[in-house]
Biopython code that builds the backbone (N, CA, C, O; Angstrom):
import numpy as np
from Bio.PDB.StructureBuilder import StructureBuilder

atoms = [
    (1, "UNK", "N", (-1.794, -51.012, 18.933)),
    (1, "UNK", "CA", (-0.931, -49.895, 18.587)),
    (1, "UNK", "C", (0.441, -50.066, 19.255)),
    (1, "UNK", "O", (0.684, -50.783, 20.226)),
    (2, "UNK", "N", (1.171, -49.401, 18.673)),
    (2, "UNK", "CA", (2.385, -49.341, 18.990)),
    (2, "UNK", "C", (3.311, -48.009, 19.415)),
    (2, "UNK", "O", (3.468, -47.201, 18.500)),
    (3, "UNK", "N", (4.017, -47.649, 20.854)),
    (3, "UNK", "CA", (3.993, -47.119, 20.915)),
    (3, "UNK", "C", (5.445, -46.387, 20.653)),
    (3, "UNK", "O", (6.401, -46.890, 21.243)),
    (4, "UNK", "N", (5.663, -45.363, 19.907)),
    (4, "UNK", "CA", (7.265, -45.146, 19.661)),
    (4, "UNK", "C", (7.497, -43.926, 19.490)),
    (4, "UNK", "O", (6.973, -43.105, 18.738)),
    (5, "UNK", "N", (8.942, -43.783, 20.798)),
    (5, "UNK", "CA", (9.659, -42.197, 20.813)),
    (5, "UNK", "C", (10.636, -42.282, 19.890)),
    (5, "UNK", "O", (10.700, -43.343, 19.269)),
    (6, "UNK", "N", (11.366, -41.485, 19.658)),
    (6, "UNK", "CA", (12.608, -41.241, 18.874)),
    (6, "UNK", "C", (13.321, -40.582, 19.512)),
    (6, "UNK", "O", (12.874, -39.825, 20.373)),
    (7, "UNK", "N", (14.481, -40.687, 19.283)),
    (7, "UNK", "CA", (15.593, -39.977, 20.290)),
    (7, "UNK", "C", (16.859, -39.588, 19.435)),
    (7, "UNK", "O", (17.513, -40.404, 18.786)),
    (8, "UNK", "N", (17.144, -38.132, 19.524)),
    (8, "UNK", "CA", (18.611, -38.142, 18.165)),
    (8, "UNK", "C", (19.859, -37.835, 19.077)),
    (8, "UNK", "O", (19.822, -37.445, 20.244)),
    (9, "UNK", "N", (20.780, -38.046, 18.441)),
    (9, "UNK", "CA", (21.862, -37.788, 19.294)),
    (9, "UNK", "C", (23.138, -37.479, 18.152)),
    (9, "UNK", "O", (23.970, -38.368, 17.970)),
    (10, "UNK", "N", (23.228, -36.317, 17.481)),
    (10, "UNK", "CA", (24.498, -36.216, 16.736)),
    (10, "UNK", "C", (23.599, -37.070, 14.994)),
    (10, "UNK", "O", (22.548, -36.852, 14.390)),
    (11, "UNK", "N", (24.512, -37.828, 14.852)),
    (11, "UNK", "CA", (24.020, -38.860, 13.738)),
    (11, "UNK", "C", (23.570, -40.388, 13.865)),
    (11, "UNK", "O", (23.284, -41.301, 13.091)),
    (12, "UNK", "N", (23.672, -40.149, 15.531)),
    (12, "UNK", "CA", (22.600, -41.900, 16.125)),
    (12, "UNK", "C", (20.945, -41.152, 16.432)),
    (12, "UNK", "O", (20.584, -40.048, 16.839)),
    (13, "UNK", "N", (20.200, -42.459, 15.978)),
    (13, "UNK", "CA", (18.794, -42.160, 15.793)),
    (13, "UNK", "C", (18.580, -43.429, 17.042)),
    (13, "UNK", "O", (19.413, -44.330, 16.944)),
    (14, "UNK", "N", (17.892, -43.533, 17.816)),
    (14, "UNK", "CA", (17.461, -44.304, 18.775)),
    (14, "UNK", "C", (15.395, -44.221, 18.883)),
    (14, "UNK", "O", (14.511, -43.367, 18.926)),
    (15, "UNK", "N", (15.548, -45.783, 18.883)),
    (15, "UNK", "CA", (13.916, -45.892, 18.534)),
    (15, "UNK", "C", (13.724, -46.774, 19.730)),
    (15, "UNK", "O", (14.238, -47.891, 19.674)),
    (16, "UNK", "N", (13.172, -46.493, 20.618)),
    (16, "UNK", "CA", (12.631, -46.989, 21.454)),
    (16, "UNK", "C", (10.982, -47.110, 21.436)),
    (16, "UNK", "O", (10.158, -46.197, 21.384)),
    (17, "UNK", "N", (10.818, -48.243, 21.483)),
    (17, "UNK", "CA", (9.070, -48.604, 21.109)),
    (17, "UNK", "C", (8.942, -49.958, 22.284)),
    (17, "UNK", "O", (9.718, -50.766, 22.795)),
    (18, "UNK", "N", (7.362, -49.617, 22.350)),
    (18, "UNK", "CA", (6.717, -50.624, 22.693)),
    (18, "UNK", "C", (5.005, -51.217, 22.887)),
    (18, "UNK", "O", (4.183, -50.331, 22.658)),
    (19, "UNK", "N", (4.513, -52.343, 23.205)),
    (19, "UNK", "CA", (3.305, -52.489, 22.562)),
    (19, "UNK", "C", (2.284, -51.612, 23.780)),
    (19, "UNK", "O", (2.102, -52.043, 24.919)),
    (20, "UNK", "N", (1.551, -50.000, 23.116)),
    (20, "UNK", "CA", (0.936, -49.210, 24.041)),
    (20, "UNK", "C", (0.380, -49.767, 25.434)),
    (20, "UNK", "O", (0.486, -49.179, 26.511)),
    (21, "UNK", "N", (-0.155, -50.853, 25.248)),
    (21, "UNK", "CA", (-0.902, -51.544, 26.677)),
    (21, "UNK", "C", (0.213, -52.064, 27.993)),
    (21, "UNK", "O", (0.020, -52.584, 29.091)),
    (22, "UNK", "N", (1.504, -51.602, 27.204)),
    (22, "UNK", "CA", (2.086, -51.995, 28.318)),
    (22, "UNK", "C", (2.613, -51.018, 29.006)),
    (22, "UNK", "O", (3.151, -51.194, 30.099)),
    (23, "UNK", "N", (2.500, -49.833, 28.396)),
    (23, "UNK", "CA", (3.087, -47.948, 29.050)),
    (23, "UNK", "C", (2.734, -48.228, 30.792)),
    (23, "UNK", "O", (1.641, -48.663, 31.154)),
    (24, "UNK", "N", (3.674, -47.951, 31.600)),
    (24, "UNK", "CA", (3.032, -47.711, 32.619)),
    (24, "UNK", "C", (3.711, -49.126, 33.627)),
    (24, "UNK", "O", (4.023, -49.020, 34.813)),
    (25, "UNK", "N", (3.804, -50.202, 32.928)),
    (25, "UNK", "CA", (3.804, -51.388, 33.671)),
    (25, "UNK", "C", (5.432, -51.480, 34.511)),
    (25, "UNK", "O", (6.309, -50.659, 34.242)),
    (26, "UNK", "N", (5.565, -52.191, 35.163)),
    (26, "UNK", "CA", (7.086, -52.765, 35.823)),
    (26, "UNK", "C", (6.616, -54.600, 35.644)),
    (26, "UNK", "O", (5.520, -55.159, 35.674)),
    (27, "UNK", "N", (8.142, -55.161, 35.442)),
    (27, "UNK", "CA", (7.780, -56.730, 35.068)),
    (27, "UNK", "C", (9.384, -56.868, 35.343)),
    (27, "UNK", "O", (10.294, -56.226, 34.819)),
    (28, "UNK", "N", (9.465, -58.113, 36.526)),
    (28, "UNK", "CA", (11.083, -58.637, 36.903)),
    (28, "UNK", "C", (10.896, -59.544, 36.482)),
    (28, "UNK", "O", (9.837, -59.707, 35.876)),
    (29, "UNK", "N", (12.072, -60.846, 36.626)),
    (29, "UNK", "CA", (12.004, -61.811, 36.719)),
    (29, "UNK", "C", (13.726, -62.436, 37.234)),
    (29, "UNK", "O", (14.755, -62.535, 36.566)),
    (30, "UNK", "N", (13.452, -62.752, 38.632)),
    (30, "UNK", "CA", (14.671, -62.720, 39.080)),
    (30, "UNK", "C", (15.489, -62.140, 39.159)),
    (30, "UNK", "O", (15.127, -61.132, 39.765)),
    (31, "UNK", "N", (16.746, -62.058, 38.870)),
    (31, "UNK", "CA", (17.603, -60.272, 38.728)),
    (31, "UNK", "C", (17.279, -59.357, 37.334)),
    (31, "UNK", "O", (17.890, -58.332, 37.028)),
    (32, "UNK", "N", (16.539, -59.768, 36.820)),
    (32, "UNK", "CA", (16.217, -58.688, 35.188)),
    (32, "UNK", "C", (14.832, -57.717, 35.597)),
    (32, "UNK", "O", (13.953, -58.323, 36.209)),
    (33, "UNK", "N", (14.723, -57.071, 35.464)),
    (33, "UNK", "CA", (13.680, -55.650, 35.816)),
    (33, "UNK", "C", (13.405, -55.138, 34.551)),
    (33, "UNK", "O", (14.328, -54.970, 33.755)),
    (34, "UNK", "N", (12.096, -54.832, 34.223)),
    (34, "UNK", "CA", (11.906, -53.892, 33.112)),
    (34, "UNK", "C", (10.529, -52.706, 33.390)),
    (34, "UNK", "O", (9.310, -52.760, 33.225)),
    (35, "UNK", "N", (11.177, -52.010, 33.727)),
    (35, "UNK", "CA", (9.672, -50.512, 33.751)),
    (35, "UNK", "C", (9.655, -49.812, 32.541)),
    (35, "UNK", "O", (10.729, -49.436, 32.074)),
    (36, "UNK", "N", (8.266, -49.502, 31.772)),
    (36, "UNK", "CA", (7.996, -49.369, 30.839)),
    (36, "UNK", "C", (7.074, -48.057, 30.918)),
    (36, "UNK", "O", (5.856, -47.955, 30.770)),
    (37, "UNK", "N", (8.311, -46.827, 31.275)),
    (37, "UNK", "CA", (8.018, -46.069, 31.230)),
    (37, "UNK", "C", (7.837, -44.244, 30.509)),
    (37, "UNK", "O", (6.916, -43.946, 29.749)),
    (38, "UNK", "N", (8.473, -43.658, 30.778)),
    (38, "UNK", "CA", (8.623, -42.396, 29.577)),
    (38, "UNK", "C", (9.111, -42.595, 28.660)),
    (38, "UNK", "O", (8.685, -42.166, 27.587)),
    (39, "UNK", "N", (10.535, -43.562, 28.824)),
    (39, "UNK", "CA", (11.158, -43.533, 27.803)),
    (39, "UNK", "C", (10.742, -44.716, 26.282)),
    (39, "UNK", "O", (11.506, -45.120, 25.405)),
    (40, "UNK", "N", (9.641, -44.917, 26.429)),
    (40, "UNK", "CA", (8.682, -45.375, 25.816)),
    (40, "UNK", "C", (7.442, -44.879, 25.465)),
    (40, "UNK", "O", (6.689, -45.231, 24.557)),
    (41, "UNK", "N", (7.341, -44.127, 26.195)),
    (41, "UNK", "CA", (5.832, -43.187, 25.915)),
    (41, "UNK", "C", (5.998, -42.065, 24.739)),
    (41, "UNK", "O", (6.214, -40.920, 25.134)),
    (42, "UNK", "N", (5.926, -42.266, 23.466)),
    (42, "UNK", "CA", (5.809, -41.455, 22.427)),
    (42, "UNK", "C", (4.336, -41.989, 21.699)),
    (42, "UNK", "O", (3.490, -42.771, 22.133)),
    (43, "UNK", "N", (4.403, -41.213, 20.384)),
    (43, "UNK", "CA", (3.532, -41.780, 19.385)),
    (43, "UNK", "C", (2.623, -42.812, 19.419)),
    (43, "UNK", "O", (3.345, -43.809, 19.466)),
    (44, "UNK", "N", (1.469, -43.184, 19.424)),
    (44, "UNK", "CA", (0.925, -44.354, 18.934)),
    (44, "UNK", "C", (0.943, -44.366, 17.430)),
    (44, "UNK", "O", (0.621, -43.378, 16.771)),
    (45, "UNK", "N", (1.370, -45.634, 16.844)),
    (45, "UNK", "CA", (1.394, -46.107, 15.467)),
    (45, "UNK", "C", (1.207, -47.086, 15.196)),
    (45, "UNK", "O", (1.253, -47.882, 16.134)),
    (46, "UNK", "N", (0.968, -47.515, 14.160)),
    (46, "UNK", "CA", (0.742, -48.973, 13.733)),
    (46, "UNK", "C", (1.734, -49.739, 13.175)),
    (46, "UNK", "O", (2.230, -48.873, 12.456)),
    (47, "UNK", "N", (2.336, -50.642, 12.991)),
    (47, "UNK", "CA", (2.757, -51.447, 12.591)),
    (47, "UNK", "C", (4.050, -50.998, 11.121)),
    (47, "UNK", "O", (5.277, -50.983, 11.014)),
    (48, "UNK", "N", (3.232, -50.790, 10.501)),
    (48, "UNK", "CA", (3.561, -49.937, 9.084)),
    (48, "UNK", "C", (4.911, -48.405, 9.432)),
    (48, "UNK", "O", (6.031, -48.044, 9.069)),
    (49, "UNK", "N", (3.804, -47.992, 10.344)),
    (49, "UNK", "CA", (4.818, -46.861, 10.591)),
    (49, "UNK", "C", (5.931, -47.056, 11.627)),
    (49, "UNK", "O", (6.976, -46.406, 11.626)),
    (50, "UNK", "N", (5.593, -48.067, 12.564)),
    (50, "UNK", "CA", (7.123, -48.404, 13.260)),
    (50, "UNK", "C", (7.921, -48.655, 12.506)),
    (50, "UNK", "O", (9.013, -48.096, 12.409)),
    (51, "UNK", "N", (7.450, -49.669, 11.749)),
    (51, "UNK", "CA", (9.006, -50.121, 11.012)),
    (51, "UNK", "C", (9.673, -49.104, 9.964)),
    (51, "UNK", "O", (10.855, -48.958, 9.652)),
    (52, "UNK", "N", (8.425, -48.402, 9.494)),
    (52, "UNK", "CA", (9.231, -46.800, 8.851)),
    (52, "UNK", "C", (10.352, -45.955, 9.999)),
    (52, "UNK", "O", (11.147, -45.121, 9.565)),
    (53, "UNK", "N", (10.276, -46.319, 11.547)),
    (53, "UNK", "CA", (11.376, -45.485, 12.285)),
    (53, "UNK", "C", (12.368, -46.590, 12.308)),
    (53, "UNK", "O", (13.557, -46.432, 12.584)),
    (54, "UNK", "N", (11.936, -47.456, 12.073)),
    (54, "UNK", "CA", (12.536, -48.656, 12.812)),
    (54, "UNK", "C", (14.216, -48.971, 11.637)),
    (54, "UNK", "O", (15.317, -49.458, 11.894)),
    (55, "UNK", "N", (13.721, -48.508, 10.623)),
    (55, "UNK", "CA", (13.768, -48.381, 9.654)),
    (55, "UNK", "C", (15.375, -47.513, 9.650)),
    (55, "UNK", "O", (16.433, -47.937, 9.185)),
    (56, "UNK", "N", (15.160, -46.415, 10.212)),
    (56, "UNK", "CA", (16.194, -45.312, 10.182)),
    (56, "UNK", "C", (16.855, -45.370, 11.238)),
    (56, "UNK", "O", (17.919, -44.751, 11.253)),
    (57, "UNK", "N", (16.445, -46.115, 12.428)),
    (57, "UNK", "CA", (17.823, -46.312, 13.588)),
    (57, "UNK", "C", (18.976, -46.564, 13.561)),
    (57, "UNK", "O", (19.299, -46.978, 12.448)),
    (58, "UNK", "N", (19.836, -46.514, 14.302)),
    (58, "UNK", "CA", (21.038, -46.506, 14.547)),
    (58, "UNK", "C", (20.812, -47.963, 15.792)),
    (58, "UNK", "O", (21.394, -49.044, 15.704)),
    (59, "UNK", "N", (20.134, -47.689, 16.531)),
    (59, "UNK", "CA", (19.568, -48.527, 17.702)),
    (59, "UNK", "C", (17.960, -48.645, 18.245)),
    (59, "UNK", "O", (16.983, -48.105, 17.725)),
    (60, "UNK", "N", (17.974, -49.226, 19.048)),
    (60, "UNK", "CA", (16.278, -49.538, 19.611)),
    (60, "UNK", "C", (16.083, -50.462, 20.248)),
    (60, "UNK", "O", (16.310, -51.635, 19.953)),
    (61, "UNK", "N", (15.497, -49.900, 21.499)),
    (61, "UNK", "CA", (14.809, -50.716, 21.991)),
    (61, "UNK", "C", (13.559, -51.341, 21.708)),
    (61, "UNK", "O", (12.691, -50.667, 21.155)),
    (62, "UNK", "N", (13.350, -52.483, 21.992)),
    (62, "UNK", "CA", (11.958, -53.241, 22.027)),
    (62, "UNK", "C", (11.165, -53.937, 23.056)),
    (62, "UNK", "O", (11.511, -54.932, 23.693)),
    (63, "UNK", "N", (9.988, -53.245, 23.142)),
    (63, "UNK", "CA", (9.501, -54.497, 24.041)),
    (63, "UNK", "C", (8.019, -55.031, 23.775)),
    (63, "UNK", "O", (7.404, -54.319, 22.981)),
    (64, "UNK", "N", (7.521, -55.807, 24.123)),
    (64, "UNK", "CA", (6.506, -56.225, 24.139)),
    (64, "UNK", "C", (5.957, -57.614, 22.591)),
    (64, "UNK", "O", (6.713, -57.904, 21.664)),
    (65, "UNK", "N", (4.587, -58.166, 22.770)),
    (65, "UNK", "CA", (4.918, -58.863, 21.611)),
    (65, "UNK", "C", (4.743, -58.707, 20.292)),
    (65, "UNK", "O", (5.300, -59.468, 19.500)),
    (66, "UNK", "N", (3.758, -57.465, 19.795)),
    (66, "UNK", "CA", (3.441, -57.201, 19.009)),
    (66, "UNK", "C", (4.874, -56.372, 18.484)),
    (66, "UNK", "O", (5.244, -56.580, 17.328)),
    (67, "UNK", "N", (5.751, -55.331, 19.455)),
    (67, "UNK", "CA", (6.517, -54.941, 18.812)),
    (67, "UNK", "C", (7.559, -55.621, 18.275)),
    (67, "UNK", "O", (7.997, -55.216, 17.198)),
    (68, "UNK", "N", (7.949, -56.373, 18.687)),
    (68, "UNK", "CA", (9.460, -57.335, 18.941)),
    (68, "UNK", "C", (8.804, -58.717, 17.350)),
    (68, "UNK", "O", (9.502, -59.090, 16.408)),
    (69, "UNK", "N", (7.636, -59.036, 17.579)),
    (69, "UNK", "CA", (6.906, -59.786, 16.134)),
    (69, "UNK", "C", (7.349, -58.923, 15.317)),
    (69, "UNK", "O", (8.436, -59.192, 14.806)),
    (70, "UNK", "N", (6.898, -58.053, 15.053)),
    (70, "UNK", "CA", (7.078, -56.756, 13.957)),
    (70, "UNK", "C", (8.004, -56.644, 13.386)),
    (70, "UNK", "O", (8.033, -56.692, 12.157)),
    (71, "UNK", "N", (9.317, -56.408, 14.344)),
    (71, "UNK", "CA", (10.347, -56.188, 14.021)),
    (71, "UNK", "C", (11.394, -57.514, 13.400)),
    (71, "UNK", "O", (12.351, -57.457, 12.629)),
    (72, "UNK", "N", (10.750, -58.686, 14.099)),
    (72, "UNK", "CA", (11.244, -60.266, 13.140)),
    (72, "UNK", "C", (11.135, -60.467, 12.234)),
    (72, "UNK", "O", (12.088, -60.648, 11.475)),
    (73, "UNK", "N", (9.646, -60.543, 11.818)),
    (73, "UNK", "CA", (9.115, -60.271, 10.420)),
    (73, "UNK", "C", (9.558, -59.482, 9.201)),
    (73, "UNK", "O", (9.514, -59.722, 7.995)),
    (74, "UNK", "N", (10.153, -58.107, 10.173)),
    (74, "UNK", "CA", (10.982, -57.306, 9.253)),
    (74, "UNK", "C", (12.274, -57.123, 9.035)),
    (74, "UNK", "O", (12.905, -56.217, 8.489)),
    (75, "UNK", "N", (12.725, -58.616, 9.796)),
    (75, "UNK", "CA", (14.152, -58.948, 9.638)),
    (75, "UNK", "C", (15.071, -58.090, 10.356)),
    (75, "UNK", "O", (16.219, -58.352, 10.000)),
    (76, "UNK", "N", (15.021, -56.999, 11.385)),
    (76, "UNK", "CA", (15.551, -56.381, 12.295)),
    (76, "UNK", "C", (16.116, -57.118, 13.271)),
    (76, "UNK", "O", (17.296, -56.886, 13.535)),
    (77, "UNK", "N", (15.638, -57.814, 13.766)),
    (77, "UNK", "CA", (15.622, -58.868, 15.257)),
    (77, "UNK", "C", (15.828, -60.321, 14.712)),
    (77, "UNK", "O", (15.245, -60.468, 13.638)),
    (78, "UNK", "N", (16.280, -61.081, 15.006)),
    (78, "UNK", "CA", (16.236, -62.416, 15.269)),
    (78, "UNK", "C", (16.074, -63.359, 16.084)),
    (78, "UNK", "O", (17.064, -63.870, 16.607)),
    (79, "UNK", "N", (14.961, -63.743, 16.337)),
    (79, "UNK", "CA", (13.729, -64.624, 17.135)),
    (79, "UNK", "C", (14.578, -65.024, 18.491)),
    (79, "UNK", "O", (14.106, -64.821, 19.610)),
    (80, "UNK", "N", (16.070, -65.701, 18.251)),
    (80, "UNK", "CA", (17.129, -66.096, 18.689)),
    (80, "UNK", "C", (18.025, -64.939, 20.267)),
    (80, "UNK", "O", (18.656, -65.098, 21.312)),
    (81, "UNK", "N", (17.366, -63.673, 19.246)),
    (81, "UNK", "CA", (18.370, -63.030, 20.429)),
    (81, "UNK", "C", (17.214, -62.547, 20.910)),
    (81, "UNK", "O", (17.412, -61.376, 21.233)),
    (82, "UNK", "N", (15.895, -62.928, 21.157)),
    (82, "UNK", "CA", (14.598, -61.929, 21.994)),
    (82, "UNK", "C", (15.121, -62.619, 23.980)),
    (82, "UNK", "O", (15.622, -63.709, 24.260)),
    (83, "UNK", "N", (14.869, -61.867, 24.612)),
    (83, "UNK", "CA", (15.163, -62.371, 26.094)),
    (83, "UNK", "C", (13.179, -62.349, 26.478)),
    (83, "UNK", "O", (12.272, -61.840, 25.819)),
    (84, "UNK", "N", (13.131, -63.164, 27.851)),
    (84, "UNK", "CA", (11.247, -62.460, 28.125)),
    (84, "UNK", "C", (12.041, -61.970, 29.528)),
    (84, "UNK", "O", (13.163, -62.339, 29.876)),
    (85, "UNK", "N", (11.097, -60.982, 30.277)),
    (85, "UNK", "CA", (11.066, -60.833, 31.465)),
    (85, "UNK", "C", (9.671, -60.631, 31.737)),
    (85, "UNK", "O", (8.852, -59.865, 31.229)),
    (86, "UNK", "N", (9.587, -61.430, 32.591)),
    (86, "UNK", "CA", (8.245, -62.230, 33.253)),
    (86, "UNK", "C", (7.302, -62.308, 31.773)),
    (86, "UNK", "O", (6.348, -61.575, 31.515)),
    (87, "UNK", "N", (7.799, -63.295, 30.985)),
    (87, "UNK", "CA", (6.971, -63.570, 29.709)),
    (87, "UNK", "C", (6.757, -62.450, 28.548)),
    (87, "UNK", "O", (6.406, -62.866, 27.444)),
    (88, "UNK", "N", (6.968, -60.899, 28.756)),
    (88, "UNK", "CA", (7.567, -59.910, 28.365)),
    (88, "UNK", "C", (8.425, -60.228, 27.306)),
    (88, "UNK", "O", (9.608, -60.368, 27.617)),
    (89, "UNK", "N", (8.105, -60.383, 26.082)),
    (89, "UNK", "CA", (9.281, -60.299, 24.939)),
    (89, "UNK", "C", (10.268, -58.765, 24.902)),
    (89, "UNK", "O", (9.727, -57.706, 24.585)),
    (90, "UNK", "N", (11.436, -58.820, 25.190)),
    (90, "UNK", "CA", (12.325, -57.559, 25.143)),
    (90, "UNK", "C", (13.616, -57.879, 23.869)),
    (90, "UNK", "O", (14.007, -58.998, 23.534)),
    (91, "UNK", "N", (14.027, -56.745, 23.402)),
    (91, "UNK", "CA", (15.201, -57.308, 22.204)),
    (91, "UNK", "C", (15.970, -55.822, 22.494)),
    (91, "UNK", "O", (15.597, -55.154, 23.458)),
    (92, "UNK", "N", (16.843, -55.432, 21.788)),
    (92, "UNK", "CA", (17.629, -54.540, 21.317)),
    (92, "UNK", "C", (18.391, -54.958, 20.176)),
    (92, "UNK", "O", (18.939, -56.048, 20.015)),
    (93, "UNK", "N", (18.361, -53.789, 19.260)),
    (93, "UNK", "CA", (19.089, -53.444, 18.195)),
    (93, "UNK", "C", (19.905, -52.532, 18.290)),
    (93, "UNK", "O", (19.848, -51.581, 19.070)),
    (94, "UNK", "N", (20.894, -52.810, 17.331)),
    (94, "UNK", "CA", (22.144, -51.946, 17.224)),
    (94, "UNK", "C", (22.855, -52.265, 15.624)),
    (94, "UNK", "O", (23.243, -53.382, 15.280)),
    (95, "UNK", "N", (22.922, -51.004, 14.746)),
    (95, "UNK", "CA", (23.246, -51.578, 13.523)),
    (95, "UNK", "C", (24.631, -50.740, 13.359)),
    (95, "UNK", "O", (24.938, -49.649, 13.839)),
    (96, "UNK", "N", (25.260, -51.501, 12.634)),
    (96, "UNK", "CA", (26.771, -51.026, 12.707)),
    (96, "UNK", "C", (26.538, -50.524, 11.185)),
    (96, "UNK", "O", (25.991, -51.025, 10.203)),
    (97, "UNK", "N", (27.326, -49.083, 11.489)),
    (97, "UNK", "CA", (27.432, -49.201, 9.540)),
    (97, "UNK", "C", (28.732, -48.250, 9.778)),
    (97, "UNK", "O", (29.401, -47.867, 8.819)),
]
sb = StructureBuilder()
sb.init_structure("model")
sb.init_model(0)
sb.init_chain("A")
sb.init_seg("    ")
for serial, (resi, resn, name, xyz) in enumerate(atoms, 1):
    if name == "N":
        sb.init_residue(resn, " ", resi, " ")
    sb.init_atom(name, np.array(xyz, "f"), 0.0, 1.0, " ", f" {name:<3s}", serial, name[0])
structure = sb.get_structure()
């Protein structure tokens, strides 16, 4: 499962998701830090329905591998710009329109 809040702000939609098993965790790797915490803790969904939010962002975060796959596949992300921290797949989106 996948886990994803939504966040509105005016007419920016912000999707922050990530893969549920990782809620809770902290993961560095040298100066990069990632805690994977509230602001990740929404919804569990599947696959199907992330990319239905994923879908309507403005921006988003990503982490983990199932989410950050998901979002390649669905042509959001490009494999190219994923970073890991401590093996941790992380991305961000940002769509200009």
């Amino acid at each position: 499962m996948i886990s994803v809040k939504v966040y509105y702000e005016g007419s920016n939609t912000l999707v922050a998701a990530c893969d549920s098993e990782l809620l809770g965790k902290k993961f560095s790797d040298n100066e990069l830090c990632l805690e994977i915490g509230s602001f990740y803790d929404g919804k569990k969904v599947n696959e199907s329905m992330f990319l239905e939010h994923l879908a309507s962002a403005t921006s988003a975060n990503l982490v983990g591998k199932s989410t950050v796959n998901a979002a390649i596949k669905a042509g959001f992300i490009d494999k190219e710009s994923v970073i890991r921290i401590h093996g941790i797949p992380y991305a961000m989106m940002v769509r200009i329109i």
